[in-house]
C-alpha positions as CSV (number, residue, x, y, z in Angstrom):
1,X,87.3,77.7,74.0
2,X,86.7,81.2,75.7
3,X,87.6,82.3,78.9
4,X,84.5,82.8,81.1
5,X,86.1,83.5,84.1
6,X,89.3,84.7,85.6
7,X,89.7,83.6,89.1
8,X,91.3,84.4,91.5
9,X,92.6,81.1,93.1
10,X,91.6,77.8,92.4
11,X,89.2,77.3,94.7
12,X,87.0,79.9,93.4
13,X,87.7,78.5,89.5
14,X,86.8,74.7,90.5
15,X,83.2,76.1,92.2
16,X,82.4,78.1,89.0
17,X,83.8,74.6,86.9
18,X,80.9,72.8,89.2
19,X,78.8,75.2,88.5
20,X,79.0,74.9,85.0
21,X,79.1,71.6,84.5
22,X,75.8,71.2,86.8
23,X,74.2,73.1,84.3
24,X,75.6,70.5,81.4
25,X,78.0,73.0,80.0
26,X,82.1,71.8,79.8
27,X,84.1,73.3,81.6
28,X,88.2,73.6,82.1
29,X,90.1,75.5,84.4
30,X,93.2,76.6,82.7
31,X,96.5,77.6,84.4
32,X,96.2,74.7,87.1
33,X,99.5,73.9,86.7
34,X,101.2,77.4,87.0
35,X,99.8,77.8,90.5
36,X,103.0,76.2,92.1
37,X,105.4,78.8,90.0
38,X,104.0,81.5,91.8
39,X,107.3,83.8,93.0
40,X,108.4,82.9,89.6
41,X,105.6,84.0,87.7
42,X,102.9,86.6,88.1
43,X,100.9,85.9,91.1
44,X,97.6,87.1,88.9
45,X,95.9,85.9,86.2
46,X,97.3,82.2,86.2
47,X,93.9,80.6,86.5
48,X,90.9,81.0,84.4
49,X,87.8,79.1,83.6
50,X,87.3,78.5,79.5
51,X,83.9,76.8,78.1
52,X,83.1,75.9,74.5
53,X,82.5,78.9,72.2
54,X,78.7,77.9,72.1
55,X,78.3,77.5,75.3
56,X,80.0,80.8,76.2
57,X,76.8,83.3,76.5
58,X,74.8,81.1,78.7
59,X,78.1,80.2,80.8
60,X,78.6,83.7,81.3
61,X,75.2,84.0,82.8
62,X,75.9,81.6,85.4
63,X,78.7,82.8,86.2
64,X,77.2,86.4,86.5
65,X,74.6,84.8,88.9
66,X,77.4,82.9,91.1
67,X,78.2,86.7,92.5
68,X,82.0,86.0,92.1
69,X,82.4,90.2,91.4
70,X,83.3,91.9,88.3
71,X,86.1,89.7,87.4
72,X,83.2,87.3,86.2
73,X,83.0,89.0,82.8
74,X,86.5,88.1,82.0
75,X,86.3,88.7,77.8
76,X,83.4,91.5,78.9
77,X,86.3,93.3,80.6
78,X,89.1,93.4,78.3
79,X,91.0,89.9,78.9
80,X,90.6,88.1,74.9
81,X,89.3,84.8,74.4
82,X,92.0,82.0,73.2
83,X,91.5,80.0,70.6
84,X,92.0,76.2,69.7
85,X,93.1,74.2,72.4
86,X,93.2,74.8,75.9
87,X,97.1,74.2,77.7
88,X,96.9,72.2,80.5
């Protein structure tokens, strides 16, 4: 999985998930979970929007098109892709 995304709340990661999955490509939002522990963890960069390796360049450009701002490119600007399995 690679991060295609980085949101910055979960609203904005669950319209780029719909988004992707419109256009047929899986998608997981990653850091759910950790919202609540905010005040004990950092309050950026919990939540983030990961799609198959293959389907990672043509993700990107739909995510590019959603307008979301330069935090879009997440891999593209520096945050690295994880891989195996995604944590819940």
């Amino acid at each position: 999985m690679r991060i295609v995304y980085q949101a910055a709340n979960l609203m904005d990661a669950h319209l780029v998930r719909h988004a992707l999955e419109w256009a047929d490509i899986p998608a997981f939002v990653r850091g759910e979970a950790l919202v609540g522990g905010i005040g004990e963890l950092p309050a950026f960069g919990l939540v983030s929007v990961a799609v198959p390796d293959s389907a990672w360049e043509q993700a990107l450009a739909i995510v590019d098109q959603l307008g979301f701002g330069s935090n879009a490119t997440a891999e593209r600007d520096g945050i690295p892709s994880q891989g195996g399995a995604c944590p819940a």
